[in-house]
GUKEKE-484336 format. One record per atom (N, C-alpha, C, O, CB): z, y, x; residue in three letters. Coordinates in steps of 0.1 Angstrom, whole numbers, plus 5000, padded with zeros to 4 digits. Atoms other than C-alpha are relative to their C-alpha. Glycine has a CB too. Example, Ala and Ser with C-alpha at 12.3 -4.5 7.8 and 13.67 -1.06 7.14 Angstrom:
500049885009ALA
507849555123ALA
500050125009ALA
500750125019ALA
501250004990ALA
500049894991SER
507149895137SER
500850114992SER
500950224997SER
498650055004SER
This chain:
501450035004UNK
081928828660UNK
499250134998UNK
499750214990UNK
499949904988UNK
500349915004UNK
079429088661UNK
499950064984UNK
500450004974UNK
499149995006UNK
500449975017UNK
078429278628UNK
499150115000UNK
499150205008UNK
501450064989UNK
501549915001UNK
075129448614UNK
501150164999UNK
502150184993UNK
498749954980UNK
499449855008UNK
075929848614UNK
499550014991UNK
498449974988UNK
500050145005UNK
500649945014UNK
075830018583UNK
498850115001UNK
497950125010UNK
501250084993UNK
500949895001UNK
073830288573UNK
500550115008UNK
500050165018UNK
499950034985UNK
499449934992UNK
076130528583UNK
500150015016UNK
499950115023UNK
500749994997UNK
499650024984UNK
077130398618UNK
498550025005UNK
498550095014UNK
500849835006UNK
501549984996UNK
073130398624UNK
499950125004UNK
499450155015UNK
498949984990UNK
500349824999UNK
073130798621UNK
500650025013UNK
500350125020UNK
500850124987UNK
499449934986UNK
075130818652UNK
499549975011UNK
499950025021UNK
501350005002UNK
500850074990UNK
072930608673UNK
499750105009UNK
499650225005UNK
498749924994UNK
500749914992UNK
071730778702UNK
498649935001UNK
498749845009UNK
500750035016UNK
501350104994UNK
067830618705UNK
499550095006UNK
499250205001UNK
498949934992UNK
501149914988UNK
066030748735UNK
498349934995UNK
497550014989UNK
500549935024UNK
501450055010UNK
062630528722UNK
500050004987UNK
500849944980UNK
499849865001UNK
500050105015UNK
061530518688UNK
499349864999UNK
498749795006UNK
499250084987UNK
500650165000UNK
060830228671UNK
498450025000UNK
497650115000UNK
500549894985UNK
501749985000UNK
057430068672UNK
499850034992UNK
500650074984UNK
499149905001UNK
500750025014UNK
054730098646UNK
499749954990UNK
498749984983UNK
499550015000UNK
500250155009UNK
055229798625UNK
501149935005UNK
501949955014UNK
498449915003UNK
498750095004UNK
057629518618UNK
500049915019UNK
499049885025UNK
499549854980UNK
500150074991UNK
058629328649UNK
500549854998UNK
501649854992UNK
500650075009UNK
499650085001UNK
059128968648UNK
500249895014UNK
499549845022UNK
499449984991UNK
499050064985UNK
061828808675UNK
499849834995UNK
500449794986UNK
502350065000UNK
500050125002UNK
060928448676UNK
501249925013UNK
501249955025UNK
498449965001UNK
498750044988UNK
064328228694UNK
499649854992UNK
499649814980UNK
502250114999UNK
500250155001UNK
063627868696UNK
502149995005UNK
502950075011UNK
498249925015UNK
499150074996UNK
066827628697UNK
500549874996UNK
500449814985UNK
500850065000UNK
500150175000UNK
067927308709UNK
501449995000UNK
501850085007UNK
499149915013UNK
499050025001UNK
071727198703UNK
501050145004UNK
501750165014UNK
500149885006UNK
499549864996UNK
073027548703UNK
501650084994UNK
502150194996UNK
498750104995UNK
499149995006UNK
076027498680UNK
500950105004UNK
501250204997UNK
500349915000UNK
499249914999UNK
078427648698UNK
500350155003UNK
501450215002UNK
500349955005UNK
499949885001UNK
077227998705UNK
499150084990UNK
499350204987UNK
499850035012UNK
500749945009UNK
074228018681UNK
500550144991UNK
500050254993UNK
499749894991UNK
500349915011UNK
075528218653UNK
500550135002UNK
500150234995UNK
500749954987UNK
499449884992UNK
077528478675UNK
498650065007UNK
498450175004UNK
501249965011UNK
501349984998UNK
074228508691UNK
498750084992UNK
497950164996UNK
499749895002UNK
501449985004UNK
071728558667UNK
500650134990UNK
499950234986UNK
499149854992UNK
499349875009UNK
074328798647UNK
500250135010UNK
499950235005UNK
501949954994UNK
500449944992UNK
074528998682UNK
498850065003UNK
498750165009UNK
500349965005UNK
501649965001UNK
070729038680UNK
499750074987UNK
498950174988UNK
499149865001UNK
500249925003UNK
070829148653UNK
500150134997UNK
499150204994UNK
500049974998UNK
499449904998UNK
073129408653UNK
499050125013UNK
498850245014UNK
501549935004UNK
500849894986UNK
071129528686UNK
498650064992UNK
498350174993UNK
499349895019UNK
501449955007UNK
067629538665UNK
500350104989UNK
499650204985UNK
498949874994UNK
499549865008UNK
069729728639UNK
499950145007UNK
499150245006UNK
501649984995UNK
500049844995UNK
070829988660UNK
499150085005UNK
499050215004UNK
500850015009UNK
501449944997UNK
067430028676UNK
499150084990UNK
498350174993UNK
499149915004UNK
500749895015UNK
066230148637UNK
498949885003UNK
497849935005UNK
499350245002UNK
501650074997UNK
063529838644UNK
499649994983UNK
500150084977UNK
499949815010UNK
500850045008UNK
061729728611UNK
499849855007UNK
498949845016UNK
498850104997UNK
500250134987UNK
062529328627UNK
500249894989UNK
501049944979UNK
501649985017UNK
499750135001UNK
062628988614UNK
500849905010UNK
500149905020UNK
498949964999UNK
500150074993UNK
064628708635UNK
499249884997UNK
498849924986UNK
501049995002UNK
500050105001UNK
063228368632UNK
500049915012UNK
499249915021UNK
499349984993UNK
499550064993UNK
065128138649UNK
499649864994UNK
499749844982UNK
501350045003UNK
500750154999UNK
063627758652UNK
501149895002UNK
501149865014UNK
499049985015UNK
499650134998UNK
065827448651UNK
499449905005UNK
499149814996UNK
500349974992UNK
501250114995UNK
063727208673UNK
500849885002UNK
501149835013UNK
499050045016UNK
499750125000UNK
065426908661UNK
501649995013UNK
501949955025UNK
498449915005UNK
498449984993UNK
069126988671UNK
500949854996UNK
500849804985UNK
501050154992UNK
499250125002UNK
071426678672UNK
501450064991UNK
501950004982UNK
500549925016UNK
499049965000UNK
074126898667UNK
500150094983UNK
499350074973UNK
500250085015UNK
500249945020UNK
075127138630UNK
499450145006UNK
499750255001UNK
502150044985UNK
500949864997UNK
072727418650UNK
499750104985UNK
499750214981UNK
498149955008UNK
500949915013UNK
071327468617UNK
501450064985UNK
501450154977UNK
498449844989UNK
499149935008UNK
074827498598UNK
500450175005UNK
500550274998UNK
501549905000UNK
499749874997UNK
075627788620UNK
499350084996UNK
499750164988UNK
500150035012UNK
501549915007UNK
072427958613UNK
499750034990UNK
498750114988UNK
498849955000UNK
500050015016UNK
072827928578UNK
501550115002UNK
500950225003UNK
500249804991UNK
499349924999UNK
076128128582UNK
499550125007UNK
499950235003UNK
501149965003UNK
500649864995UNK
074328378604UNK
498950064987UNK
498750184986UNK
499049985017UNK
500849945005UNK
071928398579UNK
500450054986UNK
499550114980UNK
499049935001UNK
499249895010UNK
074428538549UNK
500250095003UNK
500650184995UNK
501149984997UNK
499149834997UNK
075328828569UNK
498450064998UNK
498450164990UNK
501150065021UNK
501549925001UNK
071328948570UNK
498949934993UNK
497949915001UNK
499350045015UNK
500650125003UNK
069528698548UNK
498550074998UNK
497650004994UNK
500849934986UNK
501549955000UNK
066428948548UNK
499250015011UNK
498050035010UNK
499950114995UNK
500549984988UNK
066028968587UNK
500449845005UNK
499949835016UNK
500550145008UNK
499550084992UNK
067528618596UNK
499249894993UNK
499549854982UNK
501750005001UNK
501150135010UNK
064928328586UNK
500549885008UNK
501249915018UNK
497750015001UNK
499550134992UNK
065727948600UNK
499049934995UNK
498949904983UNK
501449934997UNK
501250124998UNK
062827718606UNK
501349865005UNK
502349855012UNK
498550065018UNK
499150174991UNK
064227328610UNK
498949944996UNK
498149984987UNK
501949904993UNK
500550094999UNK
062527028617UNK
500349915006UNK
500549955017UNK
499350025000UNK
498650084998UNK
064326708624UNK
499549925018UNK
500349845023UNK
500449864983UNK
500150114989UNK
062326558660UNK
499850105007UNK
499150205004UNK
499049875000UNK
500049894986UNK
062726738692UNK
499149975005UNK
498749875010UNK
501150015012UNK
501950004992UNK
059226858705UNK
499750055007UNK
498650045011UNK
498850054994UNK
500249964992UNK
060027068730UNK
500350194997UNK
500250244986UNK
498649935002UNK
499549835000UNK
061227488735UNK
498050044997UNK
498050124987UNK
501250075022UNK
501849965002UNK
056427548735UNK
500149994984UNK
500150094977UNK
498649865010UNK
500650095017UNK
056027348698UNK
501050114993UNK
500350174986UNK
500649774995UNK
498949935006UNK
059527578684UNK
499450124998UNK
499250174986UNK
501250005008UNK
500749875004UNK
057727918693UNK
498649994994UNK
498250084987UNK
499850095012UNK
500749965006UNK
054827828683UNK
500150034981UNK
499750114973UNK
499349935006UNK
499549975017UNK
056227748645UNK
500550104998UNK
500150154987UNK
500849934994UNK
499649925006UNK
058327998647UNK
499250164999UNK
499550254992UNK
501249985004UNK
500949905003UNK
055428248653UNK
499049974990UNK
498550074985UNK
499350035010UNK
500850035015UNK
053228068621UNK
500950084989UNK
500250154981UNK
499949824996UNK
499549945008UNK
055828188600UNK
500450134998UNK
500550194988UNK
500649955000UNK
499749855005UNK
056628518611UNK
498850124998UNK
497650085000UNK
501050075011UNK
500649905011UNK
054928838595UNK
499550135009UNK
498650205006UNK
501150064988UNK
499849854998UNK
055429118618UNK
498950025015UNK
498649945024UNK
502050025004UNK
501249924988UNK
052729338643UNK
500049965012UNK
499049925019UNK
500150165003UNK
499850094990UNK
054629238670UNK
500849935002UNK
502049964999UNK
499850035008UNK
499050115000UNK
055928908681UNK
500849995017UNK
500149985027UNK
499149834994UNK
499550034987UNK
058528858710UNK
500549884999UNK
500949824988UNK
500950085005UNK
498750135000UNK
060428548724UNK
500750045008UNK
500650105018UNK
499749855004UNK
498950004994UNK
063328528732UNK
501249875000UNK
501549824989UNK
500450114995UNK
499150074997UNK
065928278747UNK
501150004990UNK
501650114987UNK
500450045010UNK
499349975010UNK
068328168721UNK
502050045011UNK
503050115007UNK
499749854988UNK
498749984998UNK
071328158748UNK
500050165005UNK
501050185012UNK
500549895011UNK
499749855001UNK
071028568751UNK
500149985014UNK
500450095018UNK
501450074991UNK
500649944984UNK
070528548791UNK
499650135003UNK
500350225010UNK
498849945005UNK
500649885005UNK
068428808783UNK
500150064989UNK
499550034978UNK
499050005000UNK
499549925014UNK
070029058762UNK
498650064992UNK
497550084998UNK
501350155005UNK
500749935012UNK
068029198733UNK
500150125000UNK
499550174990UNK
500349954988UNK
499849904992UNK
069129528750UNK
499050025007UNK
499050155007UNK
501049995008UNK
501750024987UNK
065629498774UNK
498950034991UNK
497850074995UNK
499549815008UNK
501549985009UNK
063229518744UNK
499950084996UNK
499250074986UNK
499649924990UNK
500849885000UNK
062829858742UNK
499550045014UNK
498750135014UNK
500750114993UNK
500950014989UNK
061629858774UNK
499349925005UNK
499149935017UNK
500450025008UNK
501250045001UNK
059029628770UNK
499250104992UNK
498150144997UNK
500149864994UNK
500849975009UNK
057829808744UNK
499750165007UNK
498950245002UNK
500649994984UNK
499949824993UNK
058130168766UNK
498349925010UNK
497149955009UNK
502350095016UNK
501350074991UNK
055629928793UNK
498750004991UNK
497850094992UNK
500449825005UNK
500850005008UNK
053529838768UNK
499450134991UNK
498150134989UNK
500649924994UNK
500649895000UNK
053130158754UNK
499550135013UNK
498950235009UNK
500750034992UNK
500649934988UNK
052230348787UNK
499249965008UNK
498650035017UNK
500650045008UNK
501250054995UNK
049930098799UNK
498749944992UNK
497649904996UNK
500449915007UNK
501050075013UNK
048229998767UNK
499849875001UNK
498849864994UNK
498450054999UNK
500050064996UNK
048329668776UNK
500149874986UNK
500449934976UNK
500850035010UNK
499550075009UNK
048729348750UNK
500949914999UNK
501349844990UNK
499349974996UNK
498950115003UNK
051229138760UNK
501150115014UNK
500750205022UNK
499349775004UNK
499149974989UNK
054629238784UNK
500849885003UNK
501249814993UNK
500850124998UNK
499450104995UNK
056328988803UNK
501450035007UNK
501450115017UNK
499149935007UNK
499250004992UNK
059428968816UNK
500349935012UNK
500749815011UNK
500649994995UNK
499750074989UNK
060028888854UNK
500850025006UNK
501350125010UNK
499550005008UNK
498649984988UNK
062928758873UNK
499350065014UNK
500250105021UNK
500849815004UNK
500649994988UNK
060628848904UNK
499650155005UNK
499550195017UNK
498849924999UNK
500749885001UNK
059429178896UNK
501950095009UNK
503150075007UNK
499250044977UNK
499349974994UNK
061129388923UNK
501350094994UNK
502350095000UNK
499350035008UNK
498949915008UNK
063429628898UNK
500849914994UNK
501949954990UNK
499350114988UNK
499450095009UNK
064629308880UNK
501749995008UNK
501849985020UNK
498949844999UNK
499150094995UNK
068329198884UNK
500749924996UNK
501549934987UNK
500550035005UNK
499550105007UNK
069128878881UNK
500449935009UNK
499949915020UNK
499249944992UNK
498950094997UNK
072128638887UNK
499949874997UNK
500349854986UNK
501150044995UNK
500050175007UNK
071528238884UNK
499849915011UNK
499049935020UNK
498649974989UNK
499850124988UNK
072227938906UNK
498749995008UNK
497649995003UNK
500249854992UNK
500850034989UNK
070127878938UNK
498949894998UNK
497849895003UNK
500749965010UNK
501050145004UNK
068427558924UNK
499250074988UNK
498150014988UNK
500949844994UNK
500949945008UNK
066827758897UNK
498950125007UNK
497950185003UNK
500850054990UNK
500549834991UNK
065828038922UNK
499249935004UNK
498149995002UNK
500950095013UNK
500550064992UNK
064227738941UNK
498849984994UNK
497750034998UNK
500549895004UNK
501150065010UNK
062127598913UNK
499250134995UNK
498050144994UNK
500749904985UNK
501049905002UNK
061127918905UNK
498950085004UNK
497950145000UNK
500350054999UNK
501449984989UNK
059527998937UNK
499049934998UNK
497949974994UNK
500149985013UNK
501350105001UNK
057727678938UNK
498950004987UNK
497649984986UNK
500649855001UNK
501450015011UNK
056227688906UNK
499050114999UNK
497850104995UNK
500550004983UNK
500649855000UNK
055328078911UNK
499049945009UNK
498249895002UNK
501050145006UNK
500850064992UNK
053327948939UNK
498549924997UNK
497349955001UNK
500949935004UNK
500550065001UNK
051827658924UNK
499450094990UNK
498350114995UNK
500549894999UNK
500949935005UNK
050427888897UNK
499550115001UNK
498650174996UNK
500150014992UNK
501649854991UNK
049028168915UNK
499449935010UNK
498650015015UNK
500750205011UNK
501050134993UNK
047327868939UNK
499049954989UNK
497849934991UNK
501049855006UNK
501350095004UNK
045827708909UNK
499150124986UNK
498050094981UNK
500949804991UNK
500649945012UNK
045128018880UNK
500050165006UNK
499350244999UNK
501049974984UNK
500049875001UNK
045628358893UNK
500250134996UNK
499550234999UNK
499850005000UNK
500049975012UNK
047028508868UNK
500950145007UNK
501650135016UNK
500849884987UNK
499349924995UNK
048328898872UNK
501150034997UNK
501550144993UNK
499550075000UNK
498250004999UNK
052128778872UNK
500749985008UNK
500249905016UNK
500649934994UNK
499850064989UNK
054428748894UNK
501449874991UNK
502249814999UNK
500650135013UNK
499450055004UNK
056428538869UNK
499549954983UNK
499050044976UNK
500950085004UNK
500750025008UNK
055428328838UNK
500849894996UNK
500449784992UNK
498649995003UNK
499050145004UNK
058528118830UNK
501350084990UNK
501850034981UNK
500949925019UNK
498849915006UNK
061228408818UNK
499950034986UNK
498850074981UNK
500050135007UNK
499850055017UNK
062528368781UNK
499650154994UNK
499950184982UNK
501949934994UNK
500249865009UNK
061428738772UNK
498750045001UNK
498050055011UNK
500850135005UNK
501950005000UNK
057928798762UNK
499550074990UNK
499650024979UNK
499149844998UNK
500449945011UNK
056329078741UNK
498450004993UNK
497550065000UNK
500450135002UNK
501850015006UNK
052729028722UNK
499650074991UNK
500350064981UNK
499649884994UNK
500649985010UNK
050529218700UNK
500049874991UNK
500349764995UNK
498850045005UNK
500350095011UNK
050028998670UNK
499049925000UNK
499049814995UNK
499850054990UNK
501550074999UNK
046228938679UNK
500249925012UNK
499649815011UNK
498650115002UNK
500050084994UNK
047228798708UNK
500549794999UNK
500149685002UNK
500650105005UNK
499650165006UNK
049228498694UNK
499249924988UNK
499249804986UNK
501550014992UNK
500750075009UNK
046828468665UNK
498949925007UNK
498649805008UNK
499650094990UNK
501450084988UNK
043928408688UNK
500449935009UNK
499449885014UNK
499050095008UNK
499850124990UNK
045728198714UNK
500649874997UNK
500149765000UNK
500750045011UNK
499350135002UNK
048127958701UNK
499349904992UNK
499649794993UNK
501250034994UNK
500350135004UNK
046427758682UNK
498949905008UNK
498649785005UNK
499650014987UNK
501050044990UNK
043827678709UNK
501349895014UNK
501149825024UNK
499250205008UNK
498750074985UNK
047227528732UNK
500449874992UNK
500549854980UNK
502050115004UNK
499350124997UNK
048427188738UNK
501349985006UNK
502049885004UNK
499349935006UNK
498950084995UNK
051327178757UNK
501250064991UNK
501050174985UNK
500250025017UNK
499249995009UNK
054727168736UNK
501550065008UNK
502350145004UNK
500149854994UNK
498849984990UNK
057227198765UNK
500150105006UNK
499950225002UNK
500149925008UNK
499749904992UNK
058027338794UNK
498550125007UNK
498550245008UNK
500849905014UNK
501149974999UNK
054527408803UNK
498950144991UNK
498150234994UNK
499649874999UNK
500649905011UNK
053527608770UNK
499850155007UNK
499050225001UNK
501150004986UNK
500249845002UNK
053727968785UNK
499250015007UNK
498350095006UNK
501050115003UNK
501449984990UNK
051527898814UNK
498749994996UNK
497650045000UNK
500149915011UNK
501450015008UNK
048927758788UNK
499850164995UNK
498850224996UNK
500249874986UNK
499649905009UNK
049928038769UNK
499250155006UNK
498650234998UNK
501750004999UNK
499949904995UNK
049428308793UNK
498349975012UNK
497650055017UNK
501850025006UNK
501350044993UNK
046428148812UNK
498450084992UNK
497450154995UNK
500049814998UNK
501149995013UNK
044428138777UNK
499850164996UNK
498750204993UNK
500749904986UNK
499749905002UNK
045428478770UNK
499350105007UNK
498950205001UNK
501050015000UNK
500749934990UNK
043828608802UNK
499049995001UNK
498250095002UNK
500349995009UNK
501450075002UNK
041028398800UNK
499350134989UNK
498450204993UNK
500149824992UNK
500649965012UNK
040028588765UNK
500350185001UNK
500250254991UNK
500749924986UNK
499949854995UNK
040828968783UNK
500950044994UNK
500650134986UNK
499050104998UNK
498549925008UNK
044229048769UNK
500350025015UNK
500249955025UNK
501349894988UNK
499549944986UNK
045529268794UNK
502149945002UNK
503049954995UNK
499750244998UNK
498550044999UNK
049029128807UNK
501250075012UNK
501150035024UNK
499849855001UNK
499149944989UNK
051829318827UNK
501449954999UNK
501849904988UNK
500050174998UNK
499250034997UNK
055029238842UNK
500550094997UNK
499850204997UNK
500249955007UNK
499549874999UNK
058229428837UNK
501249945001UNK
501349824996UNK
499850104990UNK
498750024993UNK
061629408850UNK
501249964989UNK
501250004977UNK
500350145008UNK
499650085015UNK
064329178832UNK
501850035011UNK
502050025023UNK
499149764995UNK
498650104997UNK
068329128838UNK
500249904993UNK
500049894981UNK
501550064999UNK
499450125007UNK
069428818834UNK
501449955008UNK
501449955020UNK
498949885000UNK
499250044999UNK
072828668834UNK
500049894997UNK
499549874986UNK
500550064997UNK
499950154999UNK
073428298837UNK
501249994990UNK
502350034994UNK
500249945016UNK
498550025007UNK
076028208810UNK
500349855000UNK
501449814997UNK
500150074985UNK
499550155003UNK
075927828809UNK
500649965013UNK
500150015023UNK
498749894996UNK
499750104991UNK
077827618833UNK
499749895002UNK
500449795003UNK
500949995001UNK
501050194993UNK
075027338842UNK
498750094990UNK
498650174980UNK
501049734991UNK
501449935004UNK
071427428838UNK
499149864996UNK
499149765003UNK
499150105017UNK
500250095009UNK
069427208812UNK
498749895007UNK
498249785004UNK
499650084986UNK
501650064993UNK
066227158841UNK
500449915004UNK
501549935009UNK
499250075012UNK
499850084989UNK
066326838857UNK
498749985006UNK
497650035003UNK
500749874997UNK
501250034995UNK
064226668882UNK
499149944993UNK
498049904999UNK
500149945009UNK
501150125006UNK
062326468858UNK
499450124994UNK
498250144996UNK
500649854989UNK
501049875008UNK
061326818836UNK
499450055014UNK
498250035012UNK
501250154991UNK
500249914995UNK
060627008867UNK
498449885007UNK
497349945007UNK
501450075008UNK
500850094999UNK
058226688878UNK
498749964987UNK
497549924989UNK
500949895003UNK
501249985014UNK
056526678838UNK
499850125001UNK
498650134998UNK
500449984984UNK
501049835002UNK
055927098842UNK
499449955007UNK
498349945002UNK
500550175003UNK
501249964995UNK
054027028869UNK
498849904995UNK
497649944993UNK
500250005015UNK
500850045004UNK
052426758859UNK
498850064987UNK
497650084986UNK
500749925000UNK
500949905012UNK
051526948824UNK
499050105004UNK
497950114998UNK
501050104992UNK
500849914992UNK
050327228847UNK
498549985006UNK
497650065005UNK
500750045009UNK
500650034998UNK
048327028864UNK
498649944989UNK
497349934989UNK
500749955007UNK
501150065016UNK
046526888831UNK
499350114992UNK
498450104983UNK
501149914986UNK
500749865010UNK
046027278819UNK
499050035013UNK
498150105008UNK
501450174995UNK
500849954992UNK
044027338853UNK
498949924993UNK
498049974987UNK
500349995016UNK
501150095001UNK
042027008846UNK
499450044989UNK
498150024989UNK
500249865001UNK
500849985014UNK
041227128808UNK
499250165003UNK
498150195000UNK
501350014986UNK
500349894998UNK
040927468819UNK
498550025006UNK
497550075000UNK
500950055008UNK
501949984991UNK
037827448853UNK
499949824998UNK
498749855000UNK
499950095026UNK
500650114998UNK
037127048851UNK
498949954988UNK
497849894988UNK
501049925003UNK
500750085014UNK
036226978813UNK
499750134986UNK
499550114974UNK
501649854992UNK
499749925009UNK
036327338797UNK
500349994991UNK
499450034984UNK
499550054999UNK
499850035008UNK
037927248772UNK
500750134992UNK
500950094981UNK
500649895002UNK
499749985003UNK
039227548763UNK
498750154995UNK
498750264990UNK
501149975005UNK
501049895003UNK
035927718761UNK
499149964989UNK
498350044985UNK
499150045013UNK
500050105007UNK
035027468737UNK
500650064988UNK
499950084979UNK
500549895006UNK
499049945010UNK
037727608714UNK
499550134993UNK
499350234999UNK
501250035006UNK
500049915010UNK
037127798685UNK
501150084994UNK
500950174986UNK
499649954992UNK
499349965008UNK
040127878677UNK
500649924987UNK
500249804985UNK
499550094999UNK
499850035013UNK
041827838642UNK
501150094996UNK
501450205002UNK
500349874999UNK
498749915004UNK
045027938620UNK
501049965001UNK
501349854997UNK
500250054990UNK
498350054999UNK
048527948628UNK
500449934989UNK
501449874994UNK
501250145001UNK
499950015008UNK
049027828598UNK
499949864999UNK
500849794994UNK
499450094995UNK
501250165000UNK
046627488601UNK
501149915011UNK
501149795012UNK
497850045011UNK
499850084988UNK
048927388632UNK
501049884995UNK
501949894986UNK
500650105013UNK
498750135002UNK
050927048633UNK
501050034996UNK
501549994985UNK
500649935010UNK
498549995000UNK
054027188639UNK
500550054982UNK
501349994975UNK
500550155014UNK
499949885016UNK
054027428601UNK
499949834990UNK
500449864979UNK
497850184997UNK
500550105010UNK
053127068582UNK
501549965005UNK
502249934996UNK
498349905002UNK
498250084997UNK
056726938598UNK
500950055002UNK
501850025010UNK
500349925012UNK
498749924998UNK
058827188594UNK
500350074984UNK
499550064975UNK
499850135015UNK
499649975014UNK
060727378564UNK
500650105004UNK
501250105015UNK
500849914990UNK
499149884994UNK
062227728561UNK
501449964994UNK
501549844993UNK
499450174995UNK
498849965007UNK
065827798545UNK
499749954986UNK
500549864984UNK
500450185000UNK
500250015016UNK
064727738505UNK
500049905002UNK
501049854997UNK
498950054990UNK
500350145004UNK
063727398511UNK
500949925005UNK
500349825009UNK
498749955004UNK
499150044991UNK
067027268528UNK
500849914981UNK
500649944969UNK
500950175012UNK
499450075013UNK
069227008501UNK
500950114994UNK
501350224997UNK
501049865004UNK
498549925012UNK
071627158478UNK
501549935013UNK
502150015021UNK
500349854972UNK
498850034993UNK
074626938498UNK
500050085016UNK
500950105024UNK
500249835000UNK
499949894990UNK
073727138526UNK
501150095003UNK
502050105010UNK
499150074998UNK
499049865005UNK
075027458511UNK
501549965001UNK
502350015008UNK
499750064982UNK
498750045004UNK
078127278500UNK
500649945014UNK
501849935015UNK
500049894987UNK
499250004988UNK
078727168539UNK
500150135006UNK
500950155015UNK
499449925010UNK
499849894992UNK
078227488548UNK
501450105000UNK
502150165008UNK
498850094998UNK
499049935002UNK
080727628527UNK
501749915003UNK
502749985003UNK
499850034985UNK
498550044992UNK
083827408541UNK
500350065011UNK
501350045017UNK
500249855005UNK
């Protein structure tokens, strides 16, 4: 199982980047993740250690069937000042997860990230190298972007074209990719977009990243590896048939009914999700006492 370095082991780090200029906050949504969660999120940390970041995790329980949240609770003894756990008990979707788990966190800037580590946590100082040489406010990661390399079944490759397609046909957006679990933001960015979004699901980044553009946040692509570690991929035809549909429903709000010009805004804070959810403190007492068997 990984482990945070010390103080010491830190000094010998080699960092070619320094860190940013402020706290970063890694938002990792997850849905029945039991079995690799807490090795996971203890691996992440260990990586934002060694980087010297100033980081928060908060990792989202979006209504896990499974003891997601016991593991998480043991990840979150080994760093109980960087490792926060959002739960809330009805599954709303991987969109509704980041957005809570960005109400709660603190830090200048917020990334997401995949809770199954696809995309190592190894890559996010080179978002932040992009982002600092282009001045830009958000960075994205693309499987598409020609430097990228990435390994993952043919049927995902498929769906990825098509949707790439379907949203540079219906928004235009300067990506060549707008689906990949690694995503870096200024702070102003998330404060001023998310609460203006509706979709919960699969759909959320394209709202996400539409809205964002719409309001002149400059957005750049940047080159991702990804490794496929699951054996069976969670998309089926019926999700890949609701994104588009969802998609289709962000064009119509978007040029038919402006609905999003309409929008004022509000605070992360105000949103649904934050009223139905609880961090770590508010969890039972018998909790603890399962955790510790």
């Amino acid at each position: 199982m990984p482990q945070l370095p010390d103080e010491k082991s830190k000094e010998t780090i080699q960092q070619t980047d320094p860190p940013p200029d402020g706290k970063v906050s890694v938002i990792i949504p997850a849905y029945n993740e039991f079995e690799r969660i807490e090795e996971n999120i203890l691996g992440c940390a260990a990586t934002l250690a060694k980087f010297g970041y100033d980081y928060e995790l908060v990792v989202v329980d979006d209504g896990s069937h499974d003891d997601t949240h016991l593991a998480l609770l043991r990840a979150h003894r080994c760093a109980p000042k960087q490792i926060r756990i959002i739960r809330y008990h009805q599954n709303s979707g991987k969109g509704n997860a980041l957005m809570c788990g960005s109400a709660y966190s603190n830090g200048k800037y917020v990334i997401f990230l995949d809770a199954d580590m696809e995309l190592s946590p190894e890559q996010i100082p080179l978002l932040f190298r992009v982002m600092k040489n282009t001045g830009c406010d958000a960075v994205i990661g693309s499987k598409r972007h020609p430097e990228s390399n990435v390994i993952y079944p043919p049927i995902r490759r498929f769906y990825s074209t098509i949707y790439y397609a379907l949203v540079k046909g219906l928004f235009g957006l300067p990506l060549q990719d707008t689906q990949t679990g690694l995503k870096l933001f200024r702070r102003e960015v998330i404060e001023d977009v998310l609460p203006r979004l509706l979709a919960k699901r699969f759909a959320f980044d394209i709202e996400l990243l539409v809205n964002a553009h719409s309001l002149g946040y400059k957005l750049i692509d940047a080159p991702v590896s990804v490794r496929f570690s699951r054996g069976f991929s969670r998309i089926s035809a019926s999700d890949v048939w609701a994104m588009a549909c969802d998609t289709l429903a962000i064009f119509y709000r978007k040029y038919l009914i402006r609905y999003y010009d309409k929008m004022a805004g509000g605070r992360l804070a105000d949103m649904e999700c934050v009223a139905v959810s609880s961090e770590l403190s508010a969890y039972p007492a018998d909790t603890t006492r399962e955790l510790a068997k």
